[in-house]
C-alpha positions in Angstrom: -1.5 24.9 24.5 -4.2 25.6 21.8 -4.4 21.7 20.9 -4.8 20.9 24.6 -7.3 23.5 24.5 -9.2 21.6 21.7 -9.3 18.4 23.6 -11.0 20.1 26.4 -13.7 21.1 24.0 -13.8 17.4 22.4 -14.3 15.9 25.5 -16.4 18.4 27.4 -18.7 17.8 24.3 -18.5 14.3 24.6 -19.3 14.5 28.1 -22.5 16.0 27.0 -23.5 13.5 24.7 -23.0 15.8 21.9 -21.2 14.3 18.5 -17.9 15.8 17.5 -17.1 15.2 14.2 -13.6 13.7 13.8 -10.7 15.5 11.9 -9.8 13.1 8.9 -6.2 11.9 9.8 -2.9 11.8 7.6 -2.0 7.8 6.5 1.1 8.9 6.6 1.6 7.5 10.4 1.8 3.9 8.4 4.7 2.0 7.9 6.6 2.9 5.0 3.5 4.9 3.7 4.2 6.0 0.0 1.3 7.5 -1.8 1.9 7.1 -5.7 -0.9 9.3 -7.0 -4.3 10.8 -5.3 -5.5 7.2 -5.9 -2.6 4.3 -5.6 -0.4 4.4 -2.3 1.3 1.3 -0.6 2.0 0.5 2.7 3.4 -1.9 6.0 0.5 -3.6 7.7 -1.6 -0.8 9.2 -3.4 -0.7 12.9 -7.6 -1.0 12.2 -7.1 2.5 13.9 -4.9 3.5 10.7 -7.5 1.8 8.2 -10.1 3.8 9.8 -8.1 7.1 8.5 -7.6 5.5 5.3 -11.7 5.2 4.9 -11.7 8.9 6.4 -9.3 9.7 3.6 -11.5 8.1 0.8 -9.6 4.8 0.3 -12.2 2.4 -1.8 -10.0 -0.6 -1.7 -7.3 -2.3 0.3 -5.4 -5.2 -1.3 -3.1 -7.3 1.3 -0.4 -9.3 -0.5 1.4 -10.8 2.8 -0.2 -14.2 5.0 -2.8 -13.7 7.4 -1.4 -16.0 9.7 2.0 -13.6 10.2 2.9 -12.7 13.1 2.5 -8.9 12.5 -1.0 -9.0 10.5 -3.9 -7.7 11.7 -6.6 -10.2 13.4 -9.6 -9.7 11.6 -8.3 -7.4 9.2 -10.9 -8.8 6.2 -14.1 -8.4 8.3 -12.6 -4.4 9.7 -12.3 -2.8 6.2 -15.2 -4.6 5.1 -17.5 -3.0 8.3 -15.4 0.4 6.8 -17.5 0.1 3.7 -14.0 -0.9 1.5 -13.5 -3.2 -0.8 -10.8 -6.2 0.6 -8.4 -8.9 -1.6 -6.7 -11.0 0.4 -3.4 -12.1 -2.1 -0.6 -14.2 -0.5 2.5 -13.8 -2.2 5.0 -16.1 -0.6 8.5 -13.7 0.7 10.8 -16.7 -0.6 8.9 -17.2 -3.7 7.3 -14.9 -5.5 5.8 -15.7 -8.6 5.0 -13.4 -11.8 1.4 -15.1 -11.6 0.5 -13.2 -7.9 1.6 -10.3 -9.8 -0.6 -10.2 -13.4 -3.7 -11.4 -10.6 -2.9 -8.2 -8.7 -2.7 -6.2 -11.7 -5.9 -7.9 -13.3 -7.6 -7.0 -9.7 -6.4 -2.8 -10.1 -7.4 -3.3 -14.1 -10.6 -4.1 -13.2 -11.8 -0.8 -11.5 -8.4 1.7 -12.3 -9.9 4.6 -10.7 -11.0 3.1 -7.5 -8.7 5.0 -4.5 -6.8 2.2 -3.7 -4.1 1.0 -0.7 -1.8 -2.0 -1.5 0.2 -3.4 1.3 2.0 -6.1 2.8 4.2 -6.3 6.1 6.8 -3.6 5.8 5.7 -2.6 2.3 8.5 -4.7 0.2 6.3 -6.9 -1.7 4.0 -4.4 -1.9 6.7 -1.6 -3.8 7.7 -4.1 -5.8 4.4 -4.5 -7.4 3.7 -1.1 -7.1 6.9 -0.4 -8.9 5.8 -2.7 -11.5 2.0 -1.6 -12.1 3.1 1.7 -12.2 5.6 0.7 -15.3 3.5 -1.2 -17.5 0.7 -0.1 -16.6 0.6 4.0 -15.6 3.4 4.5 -17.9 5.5 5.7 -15.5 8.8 6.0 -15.8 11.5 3.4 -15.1 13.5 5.8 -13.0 11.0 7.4 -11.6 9.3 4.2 -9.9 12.5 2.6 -9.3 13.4 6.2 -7.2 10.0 5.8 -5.2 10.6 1.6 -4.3 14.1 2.6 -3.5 13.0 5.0 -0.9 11.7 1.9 0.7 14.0 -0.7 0.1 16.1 -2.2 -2.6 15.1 -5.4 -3.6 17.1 -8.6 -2.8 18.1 -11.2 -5.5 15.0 -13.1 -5.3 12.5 -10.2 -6.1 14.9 -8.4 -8.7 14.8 -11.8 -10.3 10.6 -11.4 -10.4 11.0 -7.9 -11.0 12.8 -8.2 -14.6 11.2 -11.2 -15.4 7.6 -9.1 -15.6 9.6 -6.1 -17.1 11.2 -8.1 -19.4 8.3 -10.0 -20.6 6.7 -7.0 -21.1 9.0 -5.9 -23.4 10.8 -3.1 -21.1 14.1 -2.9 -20.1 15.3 -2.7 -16.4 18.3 -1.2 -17.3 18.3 2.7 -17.0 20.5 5.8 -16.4 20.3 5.8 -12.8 19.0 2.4 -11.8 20.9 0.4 -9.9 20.0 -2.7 -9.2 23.0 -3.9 -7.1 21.6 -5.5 -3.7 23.0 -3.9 -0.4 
């Protein structure tokens, strides 16, 4: 009853013409939302209703690592976070074919402004975990079990993107192998 009430009030204010500032919304409505730190979170491909909360909620930068041209993505999606005052990359990464390349140019792209508030997403969020799980290794210094705990709480990858996945980590010098990782696909 009191949030019904609170709608009357919005829009008997609106009614009158008079502005009603909105209540910053939770991202967390996304698809597979998973916020990292106060300033790295990954996601599925959000509404432009959903990117509006993310610029309500002080997100600087949205990289997209799927194809525009999928079924799912969002029309427009470049010119609607840009008119939000954010910062846009567009980065393909091919599902079938990942390559360790998309990934160093998506790390290069977080390298170059680290403390920019930033949301990295793709479709459902599996391409966008994975690379995720990886900056967060070699880059934040973040433990092996503890990133592998937060991509597992999306998905675990299949053969193709555990085979990109210890490829980076291994050319990095860091082992994929850990106490509870397990890297079996389901």
């Amino acid at each position: 009853m009191r949030r019904l009430g609170r709608l009357v009030c919005i829009f008997a204010f609106a009614g009158l013409g008079i502005a009603v500032p909105a209540m910053a919304q939770s991202p967390d409505s996304i698809t597979n939302y998973s916020e990292y730190s106060k300033i790295f979170s990954s996601s599925g491909q959000p509404t432009e209703a959903q990117l509006g909360t993310l610029q309500e909620n002080h997100v600087e930068r949205v990289i997209y690592l799927a194809y525009s041209d999928h079924e799912s993505s969002l029309v427009g999606e470049d010119r609607i976070v840009k008119n939000l005052g954010m910062d846009y990359v567009h980065l393909p990464v091919a599902w079938e074919a990942p390559g360790k390349n998309d990934f160093y140019m998506f790390a290069a792209i977080m390298e170059q402004a680290p403390e920019k508030k930033t949301l990295l997403h793709c479709q459902v969020n599996f391409r966008a975990s994975a690379f995720s799980f990886l900056y967060r290794v070699i880059y934040q210094d973040v433990s092996l079990e503890d990133a592998k705990e937060d991509m597992n709480s999306v998905w675990a990858p299949n053969e193709t993107w555990r085979k990109l996945i210890f490829e980076v980590l291994l050319e990095n010098d860091i082992s994929p192998h850990c106490d509870v990782c397990d890297w079996e696909v389901q």
